[in-house]
C-alpha positions in Angstrom: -17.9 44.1 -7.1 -19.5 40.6 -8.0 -19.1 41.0 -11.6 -15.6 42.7 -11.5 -13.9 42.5 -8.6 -12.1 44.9 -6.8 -10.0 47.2 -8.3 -9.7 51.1 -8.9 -12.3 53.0 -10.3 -10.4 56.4 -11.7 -7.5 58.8 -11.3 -8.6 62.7 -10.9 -6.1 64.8 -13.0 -6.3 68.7 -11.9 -5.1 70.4 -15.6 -4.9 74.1 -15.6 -7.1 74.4 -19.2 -9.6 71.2 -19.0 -10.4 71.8 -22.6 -6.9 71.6 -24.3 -6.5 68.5 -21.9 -9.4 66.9 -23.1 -8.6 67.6 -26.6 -5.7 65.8 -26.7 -6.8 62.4 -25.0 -9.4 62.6 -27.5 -7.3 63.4 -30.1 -5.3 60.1 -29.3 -8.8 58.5 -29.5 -9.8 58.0 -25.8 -13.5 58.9 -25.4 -15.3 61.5 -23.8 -18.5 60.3 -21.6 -18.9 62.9 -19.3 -18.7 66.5 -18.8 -19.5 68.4 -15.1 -19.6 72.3 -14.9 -20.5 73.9 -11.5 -18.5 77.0 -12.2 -15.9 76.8 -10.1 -15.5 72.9 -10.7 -15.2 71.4 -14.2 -14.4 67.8 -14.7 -14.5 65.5 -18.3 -15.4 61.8 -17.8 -13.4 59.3 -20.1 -14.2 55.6 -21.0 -12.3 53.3 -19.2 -12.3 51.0 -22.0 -10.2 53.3 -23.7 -7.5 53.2 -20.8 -7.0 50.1 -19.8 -10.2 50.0 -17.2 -9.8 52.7 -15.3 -11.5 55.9 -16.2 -9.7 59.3 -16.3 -11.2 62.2 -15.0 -9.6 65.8 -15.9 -10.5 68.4 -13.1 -10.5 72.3 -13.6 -10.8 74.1 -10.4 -9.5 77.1 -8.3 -6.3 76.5 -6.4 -8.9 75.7 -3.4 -11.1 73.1 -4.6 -14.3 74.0 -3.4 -14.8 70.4 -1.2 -11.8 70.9 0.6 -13.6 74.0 1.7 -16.7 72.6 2.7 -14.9 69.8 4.5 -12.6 72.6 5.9 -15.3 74.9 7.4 -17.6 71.4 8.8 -14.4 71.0 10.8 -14.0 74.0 12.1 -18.1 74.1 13.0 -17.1 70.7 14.9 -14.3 72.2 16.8 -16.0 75.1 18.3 -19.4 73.2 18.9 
């Protein structure tokens, strides 16, 4: 925050085949920094620098995405405790 400011961090873009999506923001030279596979959740990282500051993350997942169902099932815990 000190050295930057405030700002936004990234936009989250679910694509239905993360690897054809990455493949063509690299292939328009944005650069991959990151990759996350837990199975059910893939995401690919890309260098802000390469989109005007912000970094673009491309997420694979099922239709549920599996922290919506943790968060989901904590809530219902709450409501009956």
């Amino acid at each position: 925050m000190e050295k930057r400011g405030e700002g936004l961090y990234a936009i989250v873009f679910k694509v239905p085949n993360i690897e054809e999506a990455a493949a063509e923001l690299e292939k328009k030279g944005v650069r991959r920094v990151g990759t996350l596979d837990l199975g059910a959740l893939k995401e690919v990282m890309f260098h802000p620098k390469d989109t005007h500051g912000v970094m673009i993350i491309l997420a694979e997942y099922r239709e549920v995405h599996p922290a919506t169902a943790a968060v989901a099932l904590s809530l219902l815990q709450l409501k009956k405790g």
